[in-house]
N, C-alpha and C positions, 0 to 999 in steps of 0.2 A: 312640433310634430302633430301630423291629425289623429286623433281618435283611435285607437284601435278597435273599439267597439264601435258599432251605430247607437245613435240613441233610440231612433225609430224603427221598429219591425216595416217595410214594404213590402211581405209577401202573406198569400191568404196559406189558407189551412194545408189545400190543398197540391202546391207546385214543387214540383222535381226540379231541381237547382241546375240551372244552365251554367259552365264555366266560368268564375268570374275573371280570368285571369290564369296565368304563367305563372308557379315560381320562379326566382334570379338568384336565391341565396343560394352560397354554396361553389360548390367546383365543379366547372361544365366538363362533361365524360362522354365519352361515346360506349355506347352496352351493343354486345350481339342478344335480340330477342328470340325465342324460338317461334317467333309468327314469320309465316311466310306471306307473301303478297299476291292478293289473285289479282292476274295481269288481265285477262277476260273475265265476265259470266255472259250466261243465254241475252242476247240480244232480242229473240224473240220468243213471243208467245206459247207461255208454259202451261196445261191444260191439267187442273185437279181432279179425279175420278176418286170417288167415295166405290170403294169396294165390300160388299156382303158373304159371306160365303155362308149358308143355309139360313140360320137365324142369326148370326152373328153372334154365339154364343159361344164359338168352339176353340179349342188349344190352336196357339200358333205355332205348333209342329203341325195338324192336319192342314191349317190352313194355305204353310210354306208347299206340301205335297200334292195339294190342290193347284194351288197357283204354281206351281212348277209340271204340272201334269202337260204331255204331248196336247191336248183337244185346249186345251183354254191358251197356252203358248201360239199355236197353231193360229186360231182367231185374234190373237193382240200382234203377231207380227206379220197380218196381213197388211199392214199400213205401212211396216220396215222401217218404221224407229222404234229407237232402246226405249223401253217401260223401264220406270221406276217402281220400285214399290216397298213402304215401311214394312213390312211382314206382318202387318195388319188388314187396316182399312184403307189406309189410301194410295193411290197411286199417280203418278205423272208421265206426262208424257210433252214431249217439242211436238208443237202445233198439235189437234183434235184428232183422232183416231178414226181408220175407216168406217169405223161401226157405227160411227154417228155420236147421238146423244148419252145411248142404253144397251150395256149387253148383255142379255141373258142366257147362258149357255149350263147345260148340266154334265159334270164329269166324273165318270167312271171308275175310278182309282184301281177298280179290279180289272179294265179291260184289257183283253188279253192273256187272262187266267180263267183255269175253271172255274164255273159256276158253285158257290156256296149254297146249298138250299135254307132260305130263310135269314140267309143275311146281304144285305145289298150295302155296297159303298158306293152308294151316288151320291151326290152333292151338288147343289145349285148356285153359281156361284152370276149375282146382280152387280156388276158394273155402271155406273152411272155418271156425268160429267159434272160436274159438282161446283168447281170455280174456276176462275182464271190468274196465275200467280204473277204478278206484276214485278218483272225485275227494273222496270224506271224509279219506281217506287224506292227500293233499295239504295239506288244511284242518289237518290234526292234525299237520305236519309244518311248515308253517309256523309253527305254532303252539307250536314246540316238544313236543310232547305224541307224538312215534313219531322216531323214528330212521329214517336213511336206508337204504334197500333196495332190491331193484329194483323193489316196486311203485311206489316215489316218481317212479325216473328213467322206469317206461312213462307216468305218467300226465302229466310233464312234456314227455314225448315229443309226447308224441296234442298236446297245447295248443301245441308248435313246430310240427306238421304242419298242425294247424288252422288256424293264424296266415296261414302260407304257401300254404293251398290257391287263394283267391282270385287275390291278386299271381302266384301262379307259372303262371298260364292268361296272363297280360297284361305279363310281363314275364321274362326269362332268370335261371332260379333255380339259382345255386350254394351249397349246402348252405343255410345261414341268409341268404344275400342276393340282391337280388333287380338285375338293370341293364337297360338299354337302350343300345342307340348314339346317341341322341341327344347333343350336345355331346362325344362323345370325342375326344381328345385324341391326335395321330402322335407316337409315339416313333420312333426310331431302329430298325430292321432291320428293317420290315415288322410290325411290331405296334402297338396306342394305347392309351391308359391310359381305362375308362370306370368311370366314376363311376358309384355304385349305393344300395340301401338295406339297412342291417344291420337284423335285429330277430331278436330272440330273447326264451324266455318266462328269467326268472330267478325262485328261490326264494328272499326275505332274510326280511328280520324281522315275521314278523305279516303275512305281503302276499305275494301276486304282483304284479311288475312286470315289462313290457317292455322291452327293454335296445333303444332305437332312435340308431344311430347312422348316418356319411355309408360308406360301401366303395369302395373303388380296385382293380379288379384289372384284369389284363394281357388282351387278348385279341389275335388273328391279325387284319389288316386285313384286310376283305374287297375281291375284284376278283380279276382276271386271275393268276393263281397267279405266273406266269412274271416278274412284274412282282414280286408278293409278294414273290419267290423274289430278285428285285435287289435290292433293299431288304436284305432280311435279310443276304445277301453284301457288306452296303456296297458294291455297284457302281454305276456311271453309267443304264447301257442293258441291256435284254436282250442285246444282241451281246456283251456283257462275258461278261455270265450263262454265254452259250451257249459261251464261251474255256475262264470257269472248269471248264464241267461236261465238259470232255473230260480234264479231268485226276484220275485219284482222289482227291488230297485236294477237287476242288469234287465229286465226287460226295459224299464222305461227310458233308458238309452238309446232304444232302438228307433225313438220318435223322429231323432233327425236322420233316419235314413227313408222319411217316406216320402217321396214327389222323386226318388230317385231311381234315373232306368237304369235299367239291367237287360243283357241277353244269355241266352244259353247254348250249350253245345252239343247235348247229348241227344238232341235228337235231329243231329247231322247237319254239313256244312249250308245249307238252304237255308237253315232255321238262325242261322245265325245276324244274319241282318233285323230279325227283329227285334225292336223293344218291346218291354215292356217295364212297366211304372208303379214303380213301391206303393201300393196301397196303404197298408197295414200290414200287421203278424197276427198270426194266428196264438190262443193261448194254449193249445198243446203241440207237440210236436206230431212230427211226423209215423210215430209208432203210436200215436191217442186220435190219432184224427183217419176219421173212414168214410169212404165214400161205396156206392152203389154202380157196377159194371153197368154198362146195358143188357149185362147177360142175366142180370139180378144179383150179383154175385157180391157179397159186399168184400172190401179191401182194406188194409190200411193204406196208406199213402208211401211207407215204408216197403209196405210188401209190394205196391203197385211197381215202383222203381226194381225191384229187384227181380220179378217177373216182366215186364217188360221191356226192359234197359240194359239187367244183370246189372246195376247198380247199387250193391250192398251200403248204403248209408252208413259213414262212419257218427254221424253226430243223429238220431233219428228223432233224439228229446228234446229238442232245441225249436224255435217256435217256425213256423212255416210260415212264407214272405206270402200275403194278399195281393193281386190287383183288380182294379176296379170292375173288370168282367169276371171275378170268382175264382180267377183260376189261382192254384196253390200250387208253390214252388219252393224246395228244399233250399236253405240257403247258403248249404256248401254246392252247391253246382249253381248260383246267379254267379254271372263276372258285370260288375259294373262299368258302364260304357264311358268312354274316355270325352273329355270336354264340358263337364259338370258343374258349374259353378259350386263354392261351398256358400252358403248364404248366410252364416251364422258368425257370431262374435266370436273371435279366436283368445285361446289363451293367453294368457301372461310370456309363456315362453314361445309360442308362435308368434307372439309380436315382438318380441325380442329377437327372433332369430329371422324374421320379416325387415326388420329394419335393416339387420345386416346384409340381406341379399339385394334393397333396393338402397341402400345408403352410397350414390356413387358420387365420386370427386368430379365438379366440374369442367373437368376436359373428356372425363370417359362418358358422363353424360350428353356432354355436345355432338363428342361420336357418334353415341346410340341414336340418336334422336336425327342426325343426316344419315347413318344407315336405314333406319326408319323411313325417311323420307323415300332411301332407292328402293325401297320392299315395297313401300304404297305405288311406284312407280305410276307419278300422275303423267308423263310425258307419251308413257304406252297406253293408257288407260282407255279403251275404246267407247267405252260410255261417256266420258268426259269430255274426249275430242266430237263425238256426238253431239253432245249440247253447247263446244264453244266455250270450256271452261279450263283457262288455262292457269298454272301456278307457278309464278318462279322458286327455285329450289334453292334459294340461298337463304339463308335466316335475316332478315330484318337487322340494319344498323341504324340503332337510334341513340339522340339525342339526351341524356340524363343528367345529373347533380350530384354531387356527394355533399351531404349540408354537414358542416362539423359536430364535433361534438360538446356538449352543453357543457357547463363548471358543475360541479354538484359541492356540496357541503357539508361538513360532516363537523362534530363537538368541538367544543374547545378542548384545545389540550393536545389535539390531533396530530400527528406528523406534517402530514396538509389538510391543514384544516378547507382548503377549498382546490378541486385539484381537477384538470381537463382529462378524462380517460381516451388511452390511446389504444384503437382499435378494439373497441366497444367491452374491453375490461379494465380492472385496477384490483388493489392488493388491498387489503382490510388491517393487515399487520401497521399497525402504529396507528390506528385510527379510533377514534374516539366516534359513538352514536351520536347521533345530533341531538334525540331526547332520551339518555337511557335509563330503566327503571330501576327502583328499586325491589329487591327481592326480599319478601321478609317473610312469610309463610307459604312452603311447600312442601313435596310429601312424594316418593318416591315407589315405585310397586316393580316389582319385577315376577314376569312370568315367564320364570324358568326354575329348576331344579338347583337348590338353592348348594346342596353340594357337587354339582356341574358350575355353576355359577356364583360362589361364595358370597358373603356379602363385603369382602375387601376389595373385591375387583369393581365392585356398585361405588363403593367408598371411592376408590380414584377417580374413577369419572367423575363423581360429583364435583371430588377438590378441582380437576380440571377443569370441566364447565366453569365451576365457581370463578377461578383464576382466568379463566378467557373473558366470562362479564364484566369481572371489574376492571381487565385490562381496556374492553373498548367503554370506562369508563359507568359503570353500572354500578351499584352499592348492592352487595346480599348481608342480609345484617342476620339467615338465619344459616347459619353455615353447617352444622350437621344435621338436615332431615332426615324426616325418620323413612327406615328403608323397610317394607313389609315384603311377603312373598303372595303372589296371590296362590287361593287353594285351586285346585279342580274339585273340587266336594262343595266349594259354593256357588251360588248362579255369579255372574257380571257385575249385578247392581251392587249388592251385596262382600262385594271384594272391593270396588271402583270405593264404595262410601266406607270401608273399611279404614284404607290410606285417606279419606277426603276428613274424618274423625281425626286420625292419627296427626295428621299433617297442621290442621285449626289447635288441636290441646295441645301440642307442643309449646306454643310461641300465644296459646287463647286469643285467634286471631282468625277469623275467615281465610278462609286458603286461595290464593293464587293461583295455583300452577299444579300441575300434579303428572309426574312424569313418566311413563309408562316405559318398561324393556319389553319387545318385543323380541320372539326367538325367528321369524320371519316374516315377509311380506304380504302375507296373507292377508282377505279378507276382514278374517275371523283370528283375535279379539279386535278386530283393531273397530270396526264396523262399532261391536258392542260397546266397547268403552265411549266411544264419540257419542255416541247416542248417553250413556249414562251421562257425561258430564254436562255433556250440552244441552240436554234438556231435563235431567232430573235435579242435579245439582247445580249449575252453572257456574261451574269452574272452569279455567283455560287447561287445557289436555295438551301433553305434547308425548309424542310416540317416535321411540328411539329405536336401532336393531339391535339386537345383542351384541353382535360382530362387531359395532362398532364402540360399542360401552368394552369389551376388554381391550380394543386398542387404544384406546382413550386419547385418541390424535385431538391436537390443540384445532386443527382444521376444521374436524365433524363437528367440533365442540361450536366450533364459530358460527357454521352453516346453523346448527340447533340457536345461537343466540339469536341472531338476526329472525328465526322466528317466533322465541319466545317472547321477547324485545314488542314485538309488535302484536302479539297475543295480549300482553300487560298492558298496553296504549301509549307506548313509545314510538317514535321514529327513529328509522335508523340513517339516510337520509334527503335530503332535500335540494332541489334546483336551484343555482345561483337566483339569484332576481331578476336580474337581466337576462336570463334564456326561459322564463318563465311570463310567456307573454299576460298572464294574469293577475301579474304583481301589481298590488295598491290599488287593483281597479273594481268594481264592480264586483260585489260577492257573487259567486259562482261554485254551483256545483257540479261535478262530473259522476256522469251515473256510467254505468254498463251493464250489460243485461244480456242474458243468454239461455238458449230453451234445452235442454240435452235429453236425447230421447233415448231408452232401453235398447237392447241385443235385439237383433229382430229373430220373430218368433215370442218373444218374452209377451206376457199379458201386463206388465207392471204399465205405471203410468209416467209418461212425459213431466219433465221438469223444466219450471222457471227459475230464474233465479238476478236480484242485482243488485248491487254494490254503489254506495254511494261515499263520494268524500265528506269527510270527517272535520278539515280542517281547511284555513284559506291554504295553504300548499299543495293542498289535495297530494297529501301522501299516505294519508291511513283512510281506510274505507270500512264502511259498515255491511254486511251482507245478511240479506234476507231470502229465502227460498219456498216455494211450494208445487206440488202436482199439480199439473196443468194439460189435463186430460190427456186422451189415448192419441200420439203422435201429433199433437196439435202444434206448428209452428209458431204462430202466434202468441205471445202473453193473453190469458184473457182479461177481460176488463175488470174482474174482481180482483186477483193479483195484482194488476197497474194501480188500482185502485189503495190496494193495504200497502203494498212496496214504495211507491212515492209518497203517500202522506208519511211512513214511519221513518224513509233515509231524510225526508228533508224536515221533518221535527228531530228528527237526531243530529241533524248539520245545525239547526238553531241552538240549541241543545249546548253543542260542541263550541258552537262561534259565538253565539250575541247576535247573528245575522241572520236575514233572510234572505235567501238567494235570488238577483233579480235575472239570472241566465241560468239556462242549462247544457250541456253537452250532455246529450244521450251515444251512445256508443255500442252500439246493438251486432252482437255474432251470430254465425251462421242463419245467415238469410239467403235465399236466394234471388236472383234479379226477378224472378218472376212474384216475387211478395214483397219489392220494394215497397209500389204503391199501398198494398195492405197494412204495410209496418206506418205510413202515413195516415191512411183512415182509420185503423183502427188503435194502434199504441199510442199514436204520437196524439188522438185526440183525446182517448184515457187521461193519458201525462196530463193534459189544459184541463179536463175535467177534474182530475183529482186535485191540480194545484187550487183552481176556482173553492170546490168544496173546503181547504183550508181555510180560506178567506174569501169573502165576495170581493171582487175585482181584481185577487191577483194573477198575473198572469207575466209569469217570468216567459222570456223569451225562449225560445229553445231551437236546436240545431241538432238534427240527426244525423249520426255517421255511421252506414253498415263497415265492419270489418271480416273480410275472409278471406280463409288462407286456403278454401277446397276450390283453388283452380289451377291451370295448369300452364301459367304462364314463369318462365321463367329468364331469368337476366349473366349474363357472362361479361367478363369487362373484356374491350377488346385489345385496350391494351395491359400487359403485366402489374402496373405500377398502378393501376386503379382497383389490383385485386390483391386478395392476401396470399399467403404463403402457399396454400391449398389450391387457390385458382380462382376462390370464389370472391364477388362483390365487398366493395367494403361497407361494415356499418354506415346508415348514414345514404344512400344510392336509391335514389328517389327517379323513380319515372312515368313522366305524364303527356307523354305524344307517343305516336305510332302502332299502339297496341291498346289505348285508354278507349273510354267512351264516345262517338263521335259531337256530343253536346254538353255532354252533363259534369258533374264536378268529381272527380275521381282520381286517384293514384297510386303507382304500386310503391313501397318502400320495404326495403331492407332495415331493419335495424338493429341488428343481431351476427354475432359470428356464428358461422355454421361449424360446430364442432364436427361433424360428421357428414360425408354428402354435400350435396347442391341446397344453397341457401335457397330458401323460397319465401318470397315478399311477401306483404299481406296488401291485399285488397280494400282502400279506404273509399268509399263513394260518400259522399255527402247528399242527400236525400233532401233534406229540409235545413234551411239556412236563415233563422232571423238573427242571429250574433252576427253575420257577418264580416268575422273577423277576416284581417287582409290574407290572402295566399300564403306570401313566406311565414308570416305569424304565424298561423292554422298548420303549416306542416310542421314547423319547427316545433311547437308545441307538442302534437301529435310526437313527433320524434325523441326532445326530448323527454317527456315521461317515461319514458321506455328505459331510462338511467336510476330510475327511483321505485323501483322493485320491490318491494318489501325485502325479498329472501334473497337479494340475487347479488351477486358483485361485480356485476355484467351487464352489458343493456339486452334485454327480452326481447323475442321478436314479435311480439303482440301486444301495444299498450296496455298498459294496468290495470283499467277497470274491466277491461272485457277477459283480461286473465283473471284477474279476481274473481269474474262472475261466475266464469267456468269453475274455478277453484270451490266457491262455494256452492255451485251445483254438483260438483262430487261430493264435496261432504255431506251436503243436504238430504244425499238417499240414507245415510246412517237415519235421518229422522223420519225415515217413510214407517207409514202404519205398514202391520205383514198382513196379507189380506188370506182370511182363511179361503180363496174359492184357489189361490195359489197350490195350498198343501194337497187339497182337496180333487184337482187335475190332474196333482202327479198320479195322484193313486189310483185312482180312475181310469188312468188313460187317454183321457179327454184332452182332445187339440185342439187349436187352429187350423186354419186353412193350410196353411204351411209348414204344420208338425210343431206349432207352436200352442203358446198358452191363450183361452179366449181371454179378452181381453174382461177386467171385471171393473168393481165399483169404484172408483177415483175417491180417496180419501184425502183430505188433507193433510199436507206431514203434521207430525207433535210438535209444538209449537220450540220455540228458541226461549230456554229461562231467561227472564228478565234481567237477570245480572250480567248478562253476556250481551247486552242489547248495548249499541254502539260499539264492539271488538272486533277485532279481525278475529275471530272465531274460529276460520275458516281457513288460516293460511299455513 
């Protein structure tokens, strides 16, 4: 057999990896895609206009009212073709426009209205011919036949503007998707979930295709602000409202309602078309705040409304809504204007009750997504037939694989001790760990009321736990731990090292494990405690719910081993050999790495975070984390820097070995920072490996993984899908909707317990392993069996879930930056009613005792 590795790297620093090859492995399937095929585009010459509208400075609502005004329409459809235009800067047009090179025209917005004294709404709006979009260019790009540039990404630009000029007159357009309020859906705090249409142009093999799928996003409920505004506070009535907002902390809730319009009613149906836009609040109300008549006559604001309106103000203490031109407005009489995006990170139970209303089985999805298609109605589309752009309406039937599924392994002593899972789960009853630990000092804390929660009901659970470890073959040699209460009269640390005391003089033994009840899912302690173990004491934490500590099911008990198990530096377990294309060859480590960025509006800072294998089976990983400046996607190179030297001296550490390959595995990127993730990480990585040693320089292969797109897979026929409709584990596809050059594929690996499975996106970036195709996927594939926690194959390989995993935990170690507390109180925002962003601290570091552990899982 040849090689599965190369011995030679042939590629420089710099090359994006051309396809090398088809996989064969596996069972040939045919999938319905939800891309469609453009059967035409513009055959001829598409003309770019860079558009100005006064200094180019201004909101793209005045900009939309400008550029839709009678006088500047007027002069663009003297030519009598359809204009494009982003609702920005630029615009298009088939073939160059009557006007020539340059238009300059000034328009009016008020013509046709009285005269304002002292305020004018003209505006100048500079048209200019800017490029020309080459769709041969595209033909020869799908065609493999030009490399990608930015003439590729303008001229797929102008065909996603195109797409969307029609729908975006007839329906509310956020970037690529298109909604209505029709059938939406009330969440919790004053906002509801509406349903919408994705569609985007994509470039794959030989073809252009539209990527048409169903969209869910958040928007503000429209009506009575005041009302809104009870909602969003979780309150009963506005009279709550009006308690809350006399106190600072209900003022500073009011911060995410600024950048939002509003119109009003009272002063008659004319006035009602306009907006206006949350500024700020005023900090007295309406009965503190006076203003000056032109009679000289001074007012309250309270009295104003009830002399001129006969609007006796029910709420008059309550703070009065700002906008940017001064005026003050009561905010039981705003009604907020319907089609608002909500821009903010939704609760715990808004994404709970989110998932419910977009979780659809894949046959009612394939529906949504061909009625979608007749609501885009490209065959009517007068723009479209315009430029000669035609789409067939049928979903794409392609070509795909189902690769089997792997052996895995698990201890001696096992029921099957090596066993094939069918349909990407198996049962853990009768199964033995592969390495499982011993348990000899731990230490128990429960926060709850100790007569709500006795400490007999703590005692079973233990004995079960107890009895589930040593069933999958685990030794606890300390069988009654000691069981505390934590106080509320002590701070965190202080309770956490309480039980961490208790748990070591029991057994005069460093402590292990220290097991926390929680009475909910909260934040808070759970935040706290993470932080005390993890970096004050460095002990392994494991955090239980109460609910499930008094049912003390042998189940939950199990799910808790498998991660305590690997908290202690156990496996639970491991790929046959033979589906582990790694075996015996070449040490090798697998890293993953992932950036996760705050709530928007938040001032906190971005996070790094990656994981590297532990062991040659690469089934336990190490994780390391830190702030990595304000929304920065990138790792920067000081990160790259401490995170590769530390996981690959902890894999030497672990092995006896130095790694002469890497698999880096890098999430959430996007295509547009492939190339950056190669100049900039992947040449850190060579750097920081060089700086261990002069001349080492392990091979390395990058692979972006992501799952934020919107392509998805249906089998076409029954017997390739499961009970629910969806793909089986294992359904691999890489033609018809793939890259038209480069190395890439989508796989499934996972049952979709709920809803429409969704693959993830593997592209290979940089490629000196050169491992063979079915190797490389199968690999990728099976890891996905050896989970730490799971008895299931995961839909996102392991290191890149780990990474993520350990950047969730990792904010437990963020420093608290005093300019945070310090905003609230203040008042001070951002530009979008959010926090300014402040100083980038490094998180508190990871105790040294925890250093090589899954920590983190």
């Amino acid at each position: 057999m040849a090689p599965i590795l190369p011995t030679q790297s042939p590629l420089a620093l710099t090359n994006l990896v051309k396809r090398p090859g088809y996989g064969t492995a596996g069972t040939p399937t045919k999938f319905h895609v939800n891309h469609f095929r453009i059967a035409s585009f513009p055959d001829v010459e598409i003309v770019q206009y860079d558009v100005q509208v006064n200094a180019g400075a201004d909101t793209r609502a005045l900009i939309k009212k400008v550029w839709n005004s009678p006088t500047l329409q007027e002069r663009l459809g003297e030519s009598g073709k359809p204009v494009i235009f982003d609702g920005n800067r630029l615009a298009w047009s088939r073939g160059p426009l009557a006007f020539g090179d340059e238009l300059s025209v000034v328009v009016d917005l008020d013509e046709g209205r009285p005269a304002r004294p002292g305020r004018s709404n003209k505006h100048r709006v500079l048209i200019r011919k800017a490029a020309i979009v080459s769709m041969q260019i595209l033909d020869e790009y799908i065609n493999n036949r030009y490399s990608m540039d930015s003439d590729v990404l303008v001229a797929i630009n102008f065909l996603d503007h195109l797409l969307r000029e029609t729908p975006s007159k007839r329906l509310i357009a956020i970037r690529r998707s298109f909604f209505q309020s029709q059938g939406a859906s009330p969440l919790d705090g004053g906002v509801e979930a509406w349903k919408g249409i994705f569609q985007s142009v994509r470039a794959s093999m030989g073809q252009l295709t539209v990527n048409v799928d169903v969209a869910t996003t958040v928007f503000w409920s429209s009506g009575p602000l005041l009302e809104v505004l009870t909602k969003f506070m979780g309150l009963r009535s506005p009279d709550d409202t009006a308690n809350r907002l006399s106190s600072p902390n209900g003022r500073r809730e009011l911060r995410r309602f600024r950048k939002l319009g509003f119109f009003i009613k009272y002063r008659g149906p004319e006035h009602e078309k306009k907006t206006f836009i949350v500024d700020g609040f005023t900090e007295d109300g309406a009965d503190r705040t006076s203003f000056t008549t032109k009679e000289g006559e001074t007012l309250t604001v309270a009295q104003y409304f009830t002399r001129t309106y006969n609007i006796r103000l029910r709420y008059p203490s309550i703070p009065l809504i700002k906008t940017k031109k001064g005026a003050s407005f009561p905010m039981e009489l705003a009604i907020i204007q319907e089609g608002q995006r909500y821009p903010y990170k939704i609760s715990d139970r808004q994404t709970a009750d989110m998932i419910k209303i977009t979780a659809q089985r894949p046959d009612v999805r394939m529906n949504a997504i061909r009625t979608n298609v007749r609501t885009l109605g490209w065959d009517s589309d007068p723009v479209l037939k315009a430029y000669n752009l035609r789409i067939q309406p049928e979903m794409i039937v392609t070509d795909g694989r189902i690769l089997p599924a792997p052996v895995i392994n698990y201890g001696a002593g096992s029921k099957k001790a090596s066993l094939q899972p069918q349909d990407g789960r198996w049962n853990l009853i009768g199964q033995k760990l592969a390495l499982p630990q011993k348990l000899e000092s731990w230490g128990v804390m429960v926060f709850a009321d100790n007569r709500r929660t006795p400490e007999q009901v703590i005692q079973n659970f233990v004995r079960t736990f107890i009895n589930v470890h040593r069933g999958h073959g685990g030794e606890v040699t300390q069988m009654s731990p000691p069981i505390l209460y934590a106080s509320a009269q002590r701070d965190m640390n202080t309770n956490v090292r309480e039980i961490f005391n208790a748990a070591g003089n029991a057994v005069r033994k460093r402590p292990q494990l220290l097991l926390f009840v929680l009475p909910s899912k909260g934040a808070e302690p759970y935040n706290s405690i993470k932080a005390a173990c993890d970096i004050g004491l460095g002990v392994c934490s494991q955090c239980v719910q109460l609910r499930h500590v008094e049912q003390a099911k042998p189940q939950y008990c199990a799910n808790v081993d498998l991660k305590v198990n690997s908290k202690l530096g156990g496996t639970n377990v491991f790929l046959d050999k033979n589906c582990f294309p790694l075996y015996n060859k070449e040490p090798t480590i697998i890293l993953g790495a992932d950036v996760s960025h705050p709530a928007p509006g938040s001032g906190r800072a971005s996070f790094a975070s990656m994981v590297g294998s532990l062991d040659l089976q690469a089934t336990r990983y190490a994780g390391i984390v830190n702030t990595n400046g304000h929304r920065v996607e990138v790792i920067n190179s000081r990160n790259i820097q401490v995170f590769i030297t530390t996981l690959l001296r902890q894999y030497r550490s672990n092995t006896g070995k130095v790694p002469g390959r890497i698999f880096y595995f890098r999430d959430g990127v996007s295509e547009g920072q492939y190339q950056q993730i190669i100049d900039q990480e992947l040449a850190d990585i060579k750097k920081a490996c060089e700086s261990l040693s002069a001349g080492y320089k392990p091979f390395v292969t990058v692979v972006i993984c992501s799952k934020r797109h919107h392509s998805r897979v249906f089998p076409v026929n029954r017997n390739a899908g499961d009970r629910n409709g969806n793909v089986l584990p294992g359904t691999i596809i890489e033609r018809d909707i793939t890259h038209p050059s480069e190395y890439d594929f989508y796989l499934v690996s996972h049952v979709a317990l709920q809803g429409t499975a969704r693959p993830v996106h593997y592209h290979v970036i940089h490629d000196e392993n050169q491992m063979p195709v079915d190797y490389f996927q199968a690999f990728v594939y099976n890891m996905c069996y050896v989970f730490a926690r799971a008895t299931t194959s995961v839909s996102l390989c392991p290191p890149v879930y780990y990474a993520h995993l350990a950047g969730q935990r990792g904010r437990a170690h963020e420093e608290t930056r005093e300019e945070d507390s310090a905003s609230l109180v203040s008042g001070k925002t951002g530009g979008s009613g959010g926090e300014e962003p402040g100083e980038v601290k490094d998180v508190k570091p990871l105790h040294p005792s925890l250093a090589g552990t899954m920590w983190y899982i």
